[in-house]
C-alpha positions in Angstrom: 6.1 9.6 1.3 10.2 10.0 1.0 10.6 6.8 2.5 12.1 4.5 -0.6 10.8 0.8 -0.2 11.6 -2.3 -1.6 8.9 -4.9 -2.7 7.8 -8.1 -3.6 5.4 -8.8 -6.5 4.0 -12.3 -5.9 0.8 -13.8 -7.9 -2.0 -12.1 -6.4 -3.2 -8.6 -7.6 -2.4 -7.4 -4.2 1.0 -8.7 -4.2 1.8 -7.0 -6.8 0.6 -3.2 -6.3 3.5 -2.4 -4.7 5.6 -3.4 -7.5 3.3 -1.9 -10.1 3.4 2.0 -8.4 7.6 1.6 -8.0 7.3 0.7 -11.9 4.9 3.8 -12.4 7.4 5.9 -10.7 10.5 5.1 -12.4 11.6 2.4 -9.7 11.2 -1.2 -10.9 14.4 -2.0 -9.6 13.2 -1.9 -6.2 10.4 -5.2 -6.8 11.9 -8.0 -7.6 9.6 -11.9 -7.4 11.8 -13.4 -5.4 13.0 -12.8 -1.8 16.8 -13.1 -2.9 16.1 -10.3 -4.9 14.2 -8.0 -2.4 16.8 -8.3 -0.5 19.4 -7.9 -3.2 17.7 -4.6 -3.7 17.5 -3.7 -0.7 21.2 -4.3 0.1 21.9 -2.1 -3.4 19.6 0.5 -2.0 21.7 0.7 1.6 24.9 0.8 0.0 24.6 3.5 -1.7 24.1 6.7 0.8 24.6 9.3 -1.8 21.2 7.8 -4.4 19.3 7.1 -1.2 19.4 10.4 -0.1 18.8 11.8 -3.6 15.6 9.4 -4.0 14.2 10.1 -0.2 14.8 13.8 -1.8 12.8 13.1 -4.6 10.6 10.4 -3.6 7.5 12.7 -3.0 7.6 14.8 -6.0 7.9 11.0 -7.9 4.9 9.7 -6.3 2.6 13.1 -7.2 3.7 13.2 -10.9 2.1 11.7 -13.6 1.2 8.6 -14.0 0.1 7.7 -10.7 -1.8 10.6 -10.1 -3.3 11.1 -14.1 -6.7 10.2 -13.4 -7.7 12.1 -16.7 -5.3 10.4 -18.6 -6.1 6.6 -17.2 -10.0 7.6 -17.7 -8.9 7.8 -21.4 -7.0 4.6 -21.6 -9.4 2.6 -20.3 -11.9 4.2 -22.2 -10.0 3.2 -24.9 -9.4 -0.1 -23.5 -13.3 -0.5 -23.7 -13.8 0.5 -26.7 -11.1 -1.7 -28.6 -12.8 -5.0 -26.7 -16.5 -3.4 -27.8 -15.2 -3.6 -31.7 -13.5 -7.0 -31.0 
């Protein structure tokens, strides 16, 4: 945690949890599904001292705020979730 990353969302699940918690987080920019754009990303990311250091700053304060860590709140939706399929 503080360490920003870059990722790559492929096809698989898997593949694409890494993408799925920088969306979460407010940092979709950082997946991309191709390799030129990882490494687009990550180029954007490098160049730019001043946001990198702001978002290592930040980075774990991002990653223990809601969503991610909402358990409550993602019982409810998929609760919900269930219940919507049930009546369908």
């Amino acid at each position: 945690m503080g360490v920003p990353a870059v990722s790559r969302a492929g096809r698989s699940h898997v593949s694409r949890v890494g993408a799925g918690i920088l969306t979460q987080v407010g940092l979709g920019h950082l997946a991309a599904e191709k390799e030129d754009g990882v490494v687009a990303a990550a180029v954007r990311l490098a160049g730019n001292v001043r946001a990198l250091r702001d978002l290592r700053l930040a980075m774990r304060e991002r990653l223990l705020a809601p969503p991610l860590l909402d358990v409550a709140g993602l019982v409810r939706r998929l609760e919900r979730a269930y219940r919507e399929s049930w009546v369908r």
